[in-house]
PASEBA-1860 file (N, C-alpha, C; in nm, 3 decimals):
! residues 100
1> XXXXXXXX> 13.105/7.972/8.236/12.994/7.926/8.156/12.863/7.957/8.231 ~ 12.737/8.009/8.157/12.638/8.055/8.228/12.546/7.939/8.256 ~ 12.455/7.952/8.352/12.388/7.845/8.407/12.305/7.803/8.292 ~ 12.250/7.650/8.277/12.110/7.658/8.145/11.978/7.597/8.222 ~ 11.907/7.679/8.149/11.784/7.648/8.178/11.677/7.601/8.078 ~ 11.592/7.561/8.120/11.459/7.489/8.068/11.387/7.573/8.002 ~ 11.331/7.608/7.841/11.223/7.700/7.837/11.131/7.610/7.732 ~ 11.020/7.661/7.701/10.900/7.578/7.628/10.829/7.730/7.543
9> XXXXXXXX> 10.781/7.675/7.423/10.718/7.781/7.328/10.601/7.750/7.369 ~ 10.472/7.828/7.447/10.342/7.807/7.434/10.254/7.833/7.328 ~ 10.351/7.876/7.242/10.255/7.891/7.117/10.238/7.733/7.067 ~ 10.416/7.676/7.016/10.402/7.596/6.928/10.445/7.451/7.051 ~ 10.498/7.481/7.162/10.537/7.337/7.219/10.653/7.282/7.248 ~ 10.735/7.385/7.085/10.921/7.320/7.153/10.978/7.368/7.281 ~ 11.050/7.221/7.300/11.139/7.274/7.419/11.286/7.261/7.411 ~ 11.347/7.334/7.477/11.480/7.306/7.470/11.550/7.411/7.594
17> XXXXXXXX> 11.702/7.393/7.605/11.789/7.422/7.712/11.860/7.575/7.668 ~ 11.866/7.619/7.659/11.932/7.782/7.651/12.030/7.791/7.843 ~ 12.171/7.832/7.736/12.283/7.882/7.875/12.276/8.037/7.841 ~ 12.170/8.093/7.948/12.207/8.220/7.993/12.229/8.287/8.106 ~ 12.305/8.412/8.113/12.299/8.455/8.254/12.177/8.497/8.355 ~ 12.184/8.520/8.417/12.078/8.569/8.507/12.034/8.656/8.486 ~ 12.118/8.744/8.387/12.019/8.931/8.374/11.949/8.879/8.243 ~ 12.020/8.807/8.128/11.926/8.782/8.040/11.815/8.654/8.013
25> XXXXXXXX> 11.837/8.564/8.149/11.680/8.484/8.188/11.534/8.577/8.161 ~ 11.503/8.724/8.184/11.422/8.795/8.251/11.389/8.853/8.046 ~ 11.482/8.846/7.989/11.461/8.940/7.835/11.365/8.819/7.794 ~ 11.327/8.865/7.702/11.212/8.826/7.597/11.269/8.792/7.503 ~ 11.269/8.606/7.455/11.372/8.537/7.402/11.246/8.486/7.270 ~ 11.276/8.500/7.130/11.193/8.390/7.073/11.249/8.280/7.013 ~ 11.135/8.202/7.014/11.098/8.031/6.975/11.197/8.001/6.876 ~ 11.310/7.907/6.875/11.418/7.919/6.774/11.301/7.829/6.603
33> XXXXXXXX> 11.190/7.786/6.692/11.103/7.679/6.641/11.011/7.743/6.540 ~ 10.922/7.869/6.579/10.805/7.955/6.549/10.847/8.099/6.566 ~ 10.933/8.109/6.608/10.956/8.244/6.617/10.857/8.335/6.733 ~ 10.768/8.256/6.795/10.715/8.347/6.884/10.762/8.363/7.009 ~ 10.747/8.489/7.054/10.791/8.531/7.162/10.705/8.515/7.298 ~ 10.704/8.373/7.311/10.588/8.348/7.421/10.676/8.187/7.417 ~ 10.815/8.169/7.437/10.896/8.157/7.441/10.970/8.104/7.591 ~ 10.912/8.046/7.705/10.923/8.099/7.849/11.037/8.000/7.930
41> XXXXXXXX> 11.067/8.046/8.036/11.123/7.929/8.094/11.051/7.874/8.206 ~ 11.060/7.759/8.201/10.997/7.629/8.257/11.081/7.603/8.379 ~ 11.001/7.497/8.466/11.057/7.436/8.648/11.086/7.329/8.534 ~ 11.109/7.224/8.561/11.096/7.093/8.580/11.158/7.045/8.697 ~ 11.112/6.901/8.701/11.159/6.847/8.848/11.274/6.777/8.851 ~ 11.355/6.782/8.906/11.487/6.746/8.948/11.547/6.600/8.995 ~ 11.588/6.550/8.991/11.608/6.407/9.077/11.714/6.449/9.181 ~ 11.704/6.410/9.307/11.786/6.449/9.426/11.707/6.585/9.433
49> XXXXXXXX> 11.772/6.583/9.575/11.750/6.731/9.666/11.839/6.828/9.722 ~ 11.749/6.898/9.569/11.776/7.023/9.536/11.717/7.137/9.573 ~ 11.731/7.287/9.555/11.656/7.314/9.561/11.529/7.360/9.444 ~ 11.595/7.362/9.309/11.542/7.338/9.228/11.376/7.231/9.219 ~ 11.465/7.122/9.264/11.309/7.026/9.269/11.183/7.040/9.390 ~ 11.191/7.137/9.407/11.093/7.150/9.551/11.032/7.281/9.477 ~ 11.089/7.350/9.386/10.991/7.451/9.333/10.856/7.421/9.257 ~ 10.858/7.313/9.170/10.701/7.279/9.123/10.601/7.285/9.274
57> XXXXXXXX> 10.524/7.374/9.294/10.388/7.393/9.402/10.302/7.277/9.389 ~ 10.321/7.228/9.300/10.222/7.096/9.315/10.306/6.999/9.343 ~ 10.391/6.938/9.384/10.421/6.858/9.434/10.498/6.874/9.610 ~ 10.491/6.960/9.659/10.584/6.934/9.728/10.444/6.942/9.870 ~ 10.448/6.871/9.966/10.353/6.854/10.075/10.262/6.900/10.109 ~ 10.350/7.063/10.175/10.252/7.157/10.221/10.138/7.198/10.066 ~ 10.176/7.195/9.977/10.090/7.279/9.859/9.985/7.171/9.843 ~ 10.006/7.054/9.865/9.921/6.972/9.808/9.834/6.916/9.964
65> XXXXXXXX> 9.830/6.995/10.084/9.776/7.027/10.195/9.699/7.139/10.180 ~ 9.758/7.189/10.138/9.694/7.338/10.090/9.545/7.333/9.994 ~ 9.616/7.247/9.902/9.483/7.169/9.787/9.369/7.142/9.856 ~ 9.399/7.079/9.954/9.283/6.935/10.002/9.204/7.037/10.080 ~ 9.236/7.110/10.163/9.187/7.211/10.276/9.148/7.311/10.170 ~ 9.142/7.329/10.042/9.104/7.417/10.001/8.958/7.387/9.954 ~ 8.978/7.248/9.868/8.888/7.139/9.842/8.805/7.132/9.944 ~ 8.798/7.113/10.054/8.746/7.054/10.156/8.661/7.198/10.182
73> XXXXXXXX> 8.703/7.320/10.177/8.631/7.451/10.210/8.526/7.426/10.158 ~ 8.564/7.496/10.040/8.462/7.445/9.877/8.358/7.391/9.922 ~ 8.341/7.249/9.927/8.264/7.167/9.979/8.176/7.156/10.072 ~ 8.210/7.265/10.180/8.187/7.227/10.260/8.065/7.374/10.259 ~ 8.104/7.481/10.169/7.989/7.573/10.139/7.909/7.532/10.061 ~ 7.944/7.475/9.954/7.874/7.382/9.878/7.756/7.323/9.952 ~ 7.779/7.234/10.070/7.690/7.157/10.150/7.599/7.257/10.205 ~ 7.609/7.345/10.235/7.537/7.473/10.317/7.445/7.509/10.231
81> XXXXXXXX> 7.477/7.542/10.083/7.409/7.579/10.022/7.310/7.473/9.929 ~ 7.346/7.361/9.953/7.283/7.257/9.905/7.157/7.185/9.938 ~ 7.066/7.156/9.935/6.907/7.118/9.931/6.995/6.969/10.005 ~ 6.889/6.956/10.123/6.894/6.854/10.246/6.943/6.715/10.137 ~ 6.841/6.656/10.062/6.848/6.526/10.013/7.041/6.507/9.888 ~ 7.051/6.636/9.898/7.175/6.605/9.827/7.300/6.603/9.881 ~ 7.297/6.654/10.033/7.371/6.653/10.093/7.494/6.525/10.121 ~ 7.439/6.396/10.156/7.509/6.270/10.194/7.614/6.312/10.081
89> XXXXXXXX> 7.620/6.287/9.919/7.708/6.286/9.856/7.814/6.371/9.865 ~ 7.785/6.518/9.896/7.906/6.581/9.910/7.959/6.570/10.075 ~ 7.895/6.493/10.157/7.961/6.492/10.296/8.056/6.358/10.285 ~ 8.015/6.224/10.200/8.104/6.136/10.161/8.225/6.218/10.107 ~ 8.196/6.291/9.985/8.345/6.333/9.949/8.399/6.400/10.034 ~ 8.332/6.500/10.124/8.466/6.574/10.225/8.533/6.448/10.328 ~ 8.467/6.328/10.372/8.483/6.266/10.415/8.623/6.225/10.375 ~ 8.581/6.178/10.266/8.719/6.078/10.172/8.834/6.198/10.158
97> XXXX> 8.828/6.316/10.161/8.919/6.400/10.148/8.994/6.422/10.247 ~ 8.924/6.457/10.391/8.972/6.453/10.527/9.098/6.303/10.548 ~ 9.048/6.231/10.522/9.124/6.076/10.495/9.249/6.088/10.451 ~ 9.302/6.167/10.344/9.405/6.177/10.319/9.537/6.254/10.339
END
C-alpha cells in the first residue's frame, strides 16, 4: 500500500489525503473539489518525533532563531537610518527581541 499524504487546493481550499507513490507525489494532480490543478501537497505537523514533524521551518528552534536575528538585523539598519529622536522606539524593540 502506498504511503498518503496531505494535499490542499489553493484555488478553492479543499483538503484531503491521497495514497500515492513517490514517483507520482511530483505529477500534477487536480482538485477532486474544483478541478484545479493547483492542487498541492501540504507538511502538517505531526504528534511525536518524527521526522515528518520537524519539517514545518517555522516551528522548529533554529528557524525561529533564524527569525529573530533576522528581525533584529532589520532593525537595527532601520536605526542607522533613522532620524536621532526616533530612535529609543526601535532600540526598545531590538531590545525586547534580544530577550527572547
Amino acid at each position: 500500500m502506498p504511503p498518503t499524504y496531505d494535499f490542499e487546493c489553493q484555488a478553492c481550499g479543499f483538503e484531503d489525503e491521497e495514497s500515492l507513490s513517490s514517483t507520482e507525489v511530483s505529477k500534477i494532480i487536480r482538485c477532486p473539489e474544483c478541478s484545479e490543478t493547483r492542487y498541492m501537497r501540504i507538511w502538517k505537523k505531526m504528534p511525536g518525533l518524527t521526522k515528518a514533524s520537524f519539517i514545518s521551518s517555522k516551528t522548529t528552534k533554529r528557524a525561529r532563531d533564524m527569525d529573530i536575528h533576522r528581525k533584529i538585523a532589520n532593525l537595527e539598519i532601520l536605526e542607522g537610518n533613522t532620524p536621532h529622536k526616533n530612535r529609543p522606539e526601535i532600540v526598545k524593540e531590538i531590545n525586547i527581541l534580544k530577550k527572547i
